[in-house]
N, CA, C and O atoms as a MOPAC input file, in Angstrom:
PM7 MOZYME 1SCF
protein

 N    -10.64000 1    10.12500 1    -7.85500 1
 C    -10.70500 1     8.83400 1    -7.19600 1
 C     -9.69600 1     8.79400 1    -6.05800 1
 O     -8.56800 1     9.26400 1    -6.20000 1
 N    -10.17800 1     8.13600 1    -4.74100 1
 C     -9.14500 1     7.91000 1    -3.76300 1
 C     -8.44800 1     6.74500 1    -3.90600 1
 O     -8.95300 1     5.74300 1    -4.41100 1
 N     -7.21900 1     6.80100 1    -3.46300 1
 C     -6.74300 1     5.08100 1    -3.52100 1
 C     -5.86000 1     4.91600 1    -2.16900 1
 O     -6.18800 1     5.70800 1    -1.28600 1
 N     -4.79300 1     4.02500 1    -1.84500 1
 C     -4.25700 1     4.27200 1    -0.69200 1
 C     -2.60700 1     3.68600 1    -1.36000 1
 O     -2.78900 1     2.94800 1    -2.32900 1
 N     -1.58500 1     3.82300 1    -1.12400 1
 C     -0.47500 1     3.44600 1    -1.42900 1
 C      0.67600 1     3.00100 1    -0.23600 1
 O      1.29400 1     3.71600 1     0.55300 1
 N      0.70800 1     1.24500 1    -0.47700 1
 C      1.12700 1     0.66600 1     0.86800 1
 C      3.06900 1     0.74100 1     0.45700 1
 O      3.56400 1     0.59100 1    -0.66000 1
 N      3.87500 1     1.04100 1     1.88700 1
 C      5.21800 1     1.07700 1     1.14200 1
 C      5.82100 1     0.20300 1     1.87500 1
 O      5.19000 1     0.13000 1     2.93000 1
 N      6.78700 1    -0.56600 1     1.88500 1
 C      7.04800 1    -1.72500 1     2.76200 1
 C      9.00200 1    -1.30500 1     2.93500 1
 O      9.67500 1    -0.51900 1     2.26800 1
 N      9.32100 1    -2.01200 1     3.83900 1
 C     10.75700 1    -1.77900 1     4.00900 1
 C     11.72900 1    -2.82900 1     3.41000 1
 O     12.85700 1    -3.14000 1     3.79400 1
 N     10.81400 1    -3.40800 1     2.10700 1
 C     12.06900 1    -4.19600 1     1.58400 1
 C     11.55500 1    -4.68100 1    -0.07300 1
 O     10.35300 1    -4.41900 1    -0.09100 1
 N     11.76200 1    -4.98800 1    -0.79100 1
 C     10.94200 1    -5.48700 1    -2.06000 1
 C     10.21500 1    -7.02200 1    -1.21100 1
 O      8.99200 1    -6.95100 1    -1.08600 1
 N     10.73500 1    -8.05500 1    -0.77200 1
 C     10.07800 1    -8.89300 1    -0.63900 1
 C      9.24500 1    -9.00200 1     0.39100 1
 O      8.48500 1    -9.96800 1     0.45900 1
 N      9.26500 1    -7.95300 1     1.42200 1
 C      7.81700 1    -8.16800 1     2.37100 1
 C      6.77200 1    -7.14200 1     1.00900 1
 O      5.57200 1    -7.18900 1     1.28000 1
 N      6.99800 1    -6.55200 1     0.08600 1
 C      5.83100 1    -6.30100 1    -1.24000 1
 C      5.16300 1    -6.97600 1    -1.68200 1
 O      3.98100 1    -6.87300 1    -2.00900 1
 N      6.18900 1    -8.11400 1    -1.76500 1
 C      6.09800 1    -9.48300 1    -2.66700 1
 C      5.15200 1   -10.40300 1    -2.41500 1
 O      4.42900 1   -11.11900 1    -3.10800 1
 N      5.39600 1   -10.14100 1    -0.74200 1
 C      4.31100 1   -10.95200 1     0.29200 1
 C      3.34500 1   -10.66600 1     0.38400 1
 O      2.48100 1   -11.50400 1     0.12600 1
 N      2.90000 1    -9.12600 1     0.86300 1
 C      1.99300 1    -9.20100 1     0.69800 1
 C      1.22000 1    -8.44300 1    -0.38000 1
 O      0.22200 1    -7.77600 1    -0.10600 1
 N      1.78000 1    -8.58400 1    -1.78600 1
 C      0.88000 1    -8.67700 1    -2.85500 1
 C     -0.03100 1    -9.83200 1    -2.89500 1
 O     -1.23400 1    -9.87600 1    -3.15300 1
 N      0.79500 1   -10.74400 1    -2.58700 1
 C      0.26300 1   -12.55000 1    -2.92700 1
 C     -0.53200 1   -12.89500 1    -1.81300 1
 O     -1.15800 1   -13.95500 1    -1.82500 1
 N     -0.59400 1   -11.91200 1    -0.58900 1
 C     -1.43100 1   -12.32300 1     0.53800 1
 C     -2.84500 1   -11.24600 1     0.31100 1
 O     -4.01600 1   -11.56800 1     0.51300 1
 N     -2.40400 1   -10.06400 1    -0.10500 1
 C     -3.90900 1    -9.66800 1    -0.27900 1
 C     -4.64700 1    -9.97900 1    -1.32800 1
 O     -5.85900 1    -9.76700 1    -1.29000 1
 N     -3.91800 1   -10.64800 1    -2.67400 1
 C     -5.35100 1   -10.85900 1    -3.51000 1
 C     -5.53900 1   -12.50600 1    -3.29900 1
 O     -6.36400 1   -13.06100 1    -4.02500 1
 N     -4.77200 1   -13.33200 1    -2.29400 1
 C     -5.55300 1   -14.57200 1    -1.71400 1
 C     -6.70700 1   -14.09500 1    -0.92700 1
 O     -7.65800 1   -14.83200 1    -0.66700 1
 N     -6.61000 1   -12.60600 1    -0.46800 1
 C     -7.66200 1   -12.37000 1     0.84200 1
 C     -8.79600 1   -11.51000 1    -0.26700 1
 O     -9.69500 1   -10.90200 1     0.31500 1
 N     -8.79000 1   -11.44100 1    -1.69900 1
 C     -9.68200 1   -10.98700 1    -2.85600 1
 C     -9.61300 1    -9.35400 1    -2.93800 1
 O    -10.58900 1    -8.74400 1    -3.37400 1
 N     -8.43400 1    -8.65800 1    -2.50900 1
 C     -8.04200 1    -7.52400 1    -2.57900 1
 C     -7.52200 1    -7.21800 1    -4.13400 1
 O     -6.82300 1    -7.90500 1    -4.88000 1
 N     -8.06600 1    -6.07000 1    -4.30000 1
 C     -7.42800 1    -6.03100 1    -6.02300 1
 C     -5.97900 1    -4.66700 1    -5.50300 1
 O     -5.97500 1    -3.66400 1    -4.79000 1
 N     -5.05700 1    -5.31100 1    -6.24900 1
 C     -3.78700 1    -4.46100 1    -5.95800 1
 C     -3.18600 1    -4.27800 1    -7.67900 1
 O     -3.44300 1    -4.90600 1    -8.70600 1
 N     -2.40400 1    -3.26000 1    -7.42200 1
 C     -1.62400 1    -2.98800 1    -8.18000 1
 C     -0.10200 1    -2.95800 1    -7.72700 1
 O     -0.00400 1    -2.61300 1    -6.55000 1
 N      0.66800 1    -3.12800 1    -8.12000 1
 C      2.25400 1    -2.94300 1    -7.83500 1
 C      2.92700 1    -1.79600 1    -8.94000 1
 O      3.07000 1    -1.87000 1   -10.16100 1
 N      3.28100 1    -0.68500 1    -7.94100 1
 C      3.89700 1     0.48700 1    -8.59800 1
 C      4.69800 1     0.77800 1    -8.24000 1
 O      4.81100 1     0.29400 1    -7.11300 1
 N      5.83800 1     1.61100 1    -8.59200 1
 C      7.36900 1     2.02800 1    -8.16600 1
 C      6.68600 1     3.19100 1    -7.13200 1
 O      5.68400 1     3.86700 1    -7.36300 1
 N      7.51500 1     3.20900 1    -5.95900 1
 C      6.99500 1     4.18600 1    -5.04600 1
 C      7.47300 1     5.60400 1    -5.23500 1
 O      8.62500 1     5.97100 1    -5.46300 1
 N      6.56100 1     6.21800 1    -5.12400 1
 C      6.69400 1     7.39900 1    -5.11000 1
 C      7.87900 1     7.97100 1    -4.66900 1
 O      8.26900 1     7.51800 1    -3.59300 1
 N      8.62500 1     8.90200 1    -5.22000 1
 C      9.65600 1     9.65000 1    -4.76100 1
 C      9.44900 1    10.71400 1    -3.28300 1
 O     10.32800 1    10.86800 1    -2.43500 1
 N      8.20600 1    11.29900 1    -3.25400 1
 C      7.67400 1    12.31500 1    -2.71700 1
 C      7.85400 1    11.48200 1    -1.16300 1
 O      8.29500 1    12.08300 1    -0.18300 1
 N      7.31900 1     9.57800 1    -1.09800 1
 C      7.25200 1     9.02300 1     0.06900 1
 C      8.69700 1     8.63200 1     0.55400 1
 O      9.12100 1     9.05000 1     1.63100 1
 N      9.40300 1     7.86300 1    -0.22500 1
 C     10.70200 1     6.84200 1     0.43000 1
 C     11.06100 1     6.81200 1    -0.71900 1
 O     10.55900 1     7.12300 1    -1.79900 1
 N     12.62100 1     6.12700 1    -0.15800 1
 C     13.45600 1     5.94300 1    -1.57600 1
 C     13.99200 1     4.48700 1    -0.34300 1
 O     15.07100 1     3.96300 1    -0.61900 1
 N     13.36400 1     4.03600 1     0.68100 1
 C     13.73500 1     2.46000 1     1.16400 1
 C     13.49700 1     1.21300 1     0.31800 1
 O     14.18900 1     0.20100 1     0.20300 1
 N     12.25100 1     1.57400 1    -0.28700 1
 C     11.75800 1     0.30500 1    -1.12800 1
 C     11.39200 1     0.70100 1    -2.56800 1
 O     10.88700 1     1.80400 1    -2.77600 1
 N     11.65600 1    -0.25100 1    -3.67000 1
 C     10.97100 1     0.49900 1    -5.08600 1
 C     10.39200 1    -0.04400 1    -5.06000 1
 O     10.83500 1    -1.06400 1    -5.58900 1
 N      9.33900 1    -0.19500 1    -4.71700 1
 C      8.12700 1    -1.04200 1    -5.32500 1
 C      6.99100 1    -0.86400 1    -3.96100 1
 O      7.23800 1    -1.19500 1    -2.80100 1
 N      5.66300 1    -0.23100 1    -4.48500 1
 C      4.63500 1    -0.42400 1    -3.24200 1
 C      3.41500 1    -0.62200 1    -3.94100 1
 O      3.17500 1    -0.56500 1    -5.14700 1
 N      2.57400 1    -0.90400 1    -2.81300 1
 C      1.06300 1    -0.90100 1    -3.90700 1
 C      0.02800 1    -0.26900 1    -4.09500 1
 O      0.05100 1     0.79300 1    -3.47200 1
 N     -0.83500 1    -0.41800 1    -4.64000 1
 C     -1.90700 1     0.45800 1    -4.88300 1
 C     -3.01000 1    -0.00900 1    -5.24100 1
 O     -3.20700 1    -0.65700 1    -6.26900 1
 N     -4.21500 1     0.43700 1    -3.99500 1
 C     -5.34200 1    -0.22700 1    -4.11400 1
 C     -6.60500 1     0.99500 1    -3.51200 1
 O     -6.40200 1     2.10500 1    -3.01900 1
 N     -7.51800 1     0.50100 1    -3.70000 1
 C     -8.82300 1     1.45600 1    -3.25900 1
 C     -9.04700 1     1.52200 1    -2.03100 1
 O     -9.11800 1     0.50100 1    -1.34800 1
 N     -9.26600 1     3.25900 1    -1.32000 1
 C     -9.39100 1     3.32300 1    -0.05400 1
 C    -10.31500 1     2.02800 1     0.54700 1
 O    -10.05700 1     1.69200 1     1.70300 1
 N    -11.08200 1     1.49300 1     0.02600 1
 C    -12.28900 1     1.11900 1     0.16300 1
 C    -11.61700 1    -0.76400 1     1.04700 1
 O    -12.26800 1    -1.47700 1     1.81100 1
 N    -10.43800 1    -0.95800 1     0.61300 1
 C     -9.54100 1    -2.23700 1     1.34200 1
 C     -8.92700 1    -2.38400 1     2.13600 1
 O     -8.24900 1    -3.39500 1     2.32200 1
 N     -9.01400 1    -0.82800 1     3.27100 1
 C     -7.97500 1    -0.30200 1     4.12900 1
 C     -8.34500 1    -1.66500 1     5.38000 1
 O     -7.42600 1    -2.35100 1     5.82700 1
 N     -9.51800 1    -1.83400 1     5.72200 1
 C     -9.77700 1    -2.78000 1     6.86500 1
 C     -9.62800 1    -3.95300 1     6.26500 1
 O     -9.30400 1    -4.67000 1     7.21100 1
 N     -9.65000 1    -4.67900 1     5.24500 1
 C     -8.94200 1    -5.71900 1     5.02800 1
 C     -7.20100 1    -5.98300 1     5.02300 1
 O     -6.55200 1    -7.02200 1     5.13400 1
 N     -6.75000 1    -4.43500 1     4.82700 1
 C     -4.95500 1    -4.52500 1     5.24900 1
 C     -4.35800 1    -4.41700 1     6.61500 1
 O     -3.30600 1    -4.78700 1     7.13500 1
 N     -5.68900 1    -3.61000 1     7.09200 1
 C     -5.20700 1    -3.44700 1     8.72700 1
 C     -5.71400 1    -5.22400 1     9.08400 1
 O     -4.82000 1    -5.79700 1     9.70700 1
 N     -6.64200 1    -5.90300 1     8.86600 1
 C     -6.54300 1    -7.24600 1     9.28600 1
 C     -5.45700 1    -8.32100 1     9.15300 1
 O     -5.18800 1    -9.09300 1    10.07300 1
 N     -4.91600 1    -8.33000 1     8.09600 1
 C     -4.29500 1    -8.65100 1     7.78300 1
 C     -2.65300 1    -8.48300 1     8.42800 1
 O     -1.85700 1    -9.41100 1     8.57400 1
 N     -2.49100 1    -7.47500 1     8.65600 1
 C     -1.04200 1    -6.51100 1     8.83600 1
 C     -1.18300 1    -6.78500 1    10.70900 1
 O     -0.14300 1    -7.09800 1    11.28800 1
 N     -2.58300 1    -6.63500 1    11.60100 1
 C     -2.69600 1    -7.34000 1    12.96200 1
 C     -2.68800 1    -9.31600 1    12.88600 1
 O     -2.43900 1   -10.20300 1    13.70300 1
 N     -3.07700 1    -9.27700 1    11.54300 1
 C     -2.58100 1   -11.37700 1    11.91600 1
 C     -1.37000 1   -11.58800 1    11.92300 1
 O     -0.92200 1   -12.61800 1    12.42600 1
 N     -0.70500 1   -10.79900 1    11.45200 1
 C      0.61200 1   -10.86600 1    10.92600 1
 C      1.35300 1   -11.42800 1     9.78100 1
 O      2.50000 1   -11.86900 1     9.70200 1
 N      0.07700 1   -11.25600 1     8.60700 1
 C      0.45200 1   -11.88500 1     7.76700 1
 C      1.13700 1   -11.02600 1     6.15700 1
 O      1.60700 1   -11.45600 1     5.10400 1
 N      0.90400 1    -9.85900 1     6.63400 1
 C      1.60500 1    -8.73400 1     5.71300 1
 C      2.60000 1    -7.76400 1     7.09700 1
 O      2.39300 1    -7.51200 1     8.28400 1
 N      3.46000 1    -7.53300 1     6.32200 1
 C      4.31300 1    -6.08600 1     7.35400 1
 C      4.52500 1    -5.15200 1     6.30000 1
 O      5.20200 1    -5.41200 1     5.30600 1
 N      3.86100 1    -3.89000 1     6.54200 1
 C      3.42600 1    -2.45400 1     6.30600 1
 C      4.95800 1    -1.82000 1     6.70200 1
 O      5.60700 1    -2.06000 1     7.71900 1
 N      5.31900 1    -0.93500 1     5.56900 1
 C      5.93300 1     0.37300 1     6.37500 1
 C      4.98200 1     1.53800 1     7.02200 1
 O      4.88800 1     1.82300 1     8.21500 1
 N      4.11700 1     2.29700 1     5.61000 1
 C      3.01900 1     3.05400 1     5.60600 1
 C      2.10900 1     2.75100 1     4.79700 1
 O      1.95800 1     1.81100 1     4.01700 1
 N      1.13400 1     4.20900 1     5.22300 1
 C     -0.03700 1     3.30700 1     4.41400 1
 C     -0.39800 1     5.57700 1     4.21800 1
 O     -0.52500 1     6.48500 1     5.04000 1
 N     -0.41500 1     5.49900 1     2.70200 1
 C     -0.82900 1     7.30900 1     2.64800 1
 C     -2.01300 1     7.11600 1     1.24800 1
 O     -2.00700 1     6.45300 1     0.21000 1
 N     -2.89200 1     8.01000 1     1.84400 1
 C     -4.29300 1     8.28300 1     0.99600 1
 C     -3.47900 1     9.16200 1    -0.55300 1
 O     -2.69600 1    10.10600 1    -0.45100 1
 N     -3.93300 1     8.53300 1    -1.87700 1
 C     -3.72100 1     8.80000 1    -2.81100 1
 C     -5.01200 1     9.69200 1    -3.47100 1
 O     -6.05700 1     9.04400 1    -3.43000 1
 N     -5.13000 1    10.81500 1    -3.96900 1
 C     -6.29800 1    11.54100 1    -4.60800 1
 C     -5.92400 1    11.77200 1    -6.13700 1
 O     -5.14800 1    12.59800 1    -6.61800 1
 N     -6.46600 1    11.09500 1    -6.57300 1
 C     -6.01400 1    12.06900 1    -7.95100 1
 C     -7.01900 1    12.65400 1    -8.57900 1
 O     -7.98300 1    12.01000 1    -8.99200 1
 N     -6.87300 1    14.19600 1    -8.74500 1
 C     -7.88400 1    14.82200 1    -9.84500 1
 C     -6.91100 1    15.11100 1   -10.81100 1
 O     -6.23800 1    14.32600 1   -11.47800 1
 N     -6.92400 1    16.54800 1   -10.80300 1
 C     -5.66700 1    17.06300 1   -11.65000 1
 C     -4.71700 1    17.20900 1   -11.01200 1
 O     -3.68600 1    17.34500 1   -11.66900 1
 N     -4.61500 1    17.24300 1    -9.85100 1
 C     -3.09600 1    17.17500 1    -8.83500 1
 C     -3.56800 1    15.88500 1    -7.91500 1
 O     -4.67400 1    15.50300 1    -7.53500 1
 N     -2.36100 1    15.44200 1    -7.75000 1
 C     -1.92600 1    14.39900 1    -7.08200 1
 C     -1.80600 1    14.52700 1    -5.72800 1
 O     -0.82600 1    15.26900 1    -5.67100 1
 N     -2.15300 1    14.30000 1    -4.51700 1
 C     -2.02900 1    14.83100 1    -3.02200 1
 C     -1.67300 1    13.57900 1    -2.55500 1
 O     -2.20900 1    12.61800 1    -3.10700 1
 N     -0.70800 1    13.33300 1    -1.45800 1
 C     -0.03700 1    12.37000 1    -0.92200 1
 C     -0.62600 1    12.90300 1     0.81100 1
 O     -0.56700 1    14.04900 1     1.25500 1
 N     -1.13600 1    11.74900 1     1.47800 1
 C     -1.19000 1    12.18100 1     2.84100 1
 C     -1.35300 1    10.98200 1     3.74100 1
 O     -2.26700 1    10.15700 1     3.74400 1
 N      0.02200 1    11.07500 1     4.71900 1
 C      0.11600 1     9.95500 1     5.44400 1
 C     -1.02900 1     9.57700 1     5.93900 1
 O     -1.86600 1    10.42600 1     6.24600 1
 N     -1.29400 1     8.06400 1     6.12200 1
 C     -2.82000 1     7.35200 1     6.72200 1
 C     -1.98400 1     6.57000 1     8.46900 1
 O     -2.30700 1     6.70000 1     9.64900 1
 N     -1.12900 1     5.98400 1     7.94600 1
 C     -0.34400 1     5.49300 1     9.09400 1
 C      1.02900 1     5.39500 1     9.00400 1
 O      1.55000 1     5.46300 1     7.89100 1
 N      1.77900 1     5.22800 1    10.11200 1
 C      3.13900 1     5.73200 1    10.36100 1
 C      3.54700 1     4.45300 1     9.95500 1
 O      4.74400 1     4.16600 1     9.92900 1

């Protein structure tokens, strides 16, 4: 399964926009971020490639602020690969 994992530069722009994407009917998860990405923020989220144009809408209204945004794969290995800077 693909997913995408958003990392933000603070816990409470997370906070924000956890509560702004599932007002916008985005299903998220909130997970400790990966070591492999940052050690700026603990906490990022995790949702299905399939919501990426509802975060980029969102993130141009200005109603979420993004650090990154990296494609999650998991089979039996885990692959991390930046989506945006």
């Amino acid at each position: 399964m693909e997913y995408i994992i958003i990392t933000f530069e603070s816990t409470n722009f997370a906070i924000q926009a956890e509560a702004a994407l599932k007002n916008s009917d985005v299903n998220v998860q909130i997970i400790p971020t990966p070591r492999e990405i940052t050690l700026s923020c603990g906490i990022s989220i995790l949702t299905s490639e399939e919501n990426l144009s509802k975060i980029d809408k969102l993130v141009n209204e200005g109603k979420i602020r993004i650090k990154e945004v990296y494609r999650y794969i998991k089979d039996d290995v885990k692959k991390l690969e930046r989506l945006r800077p």
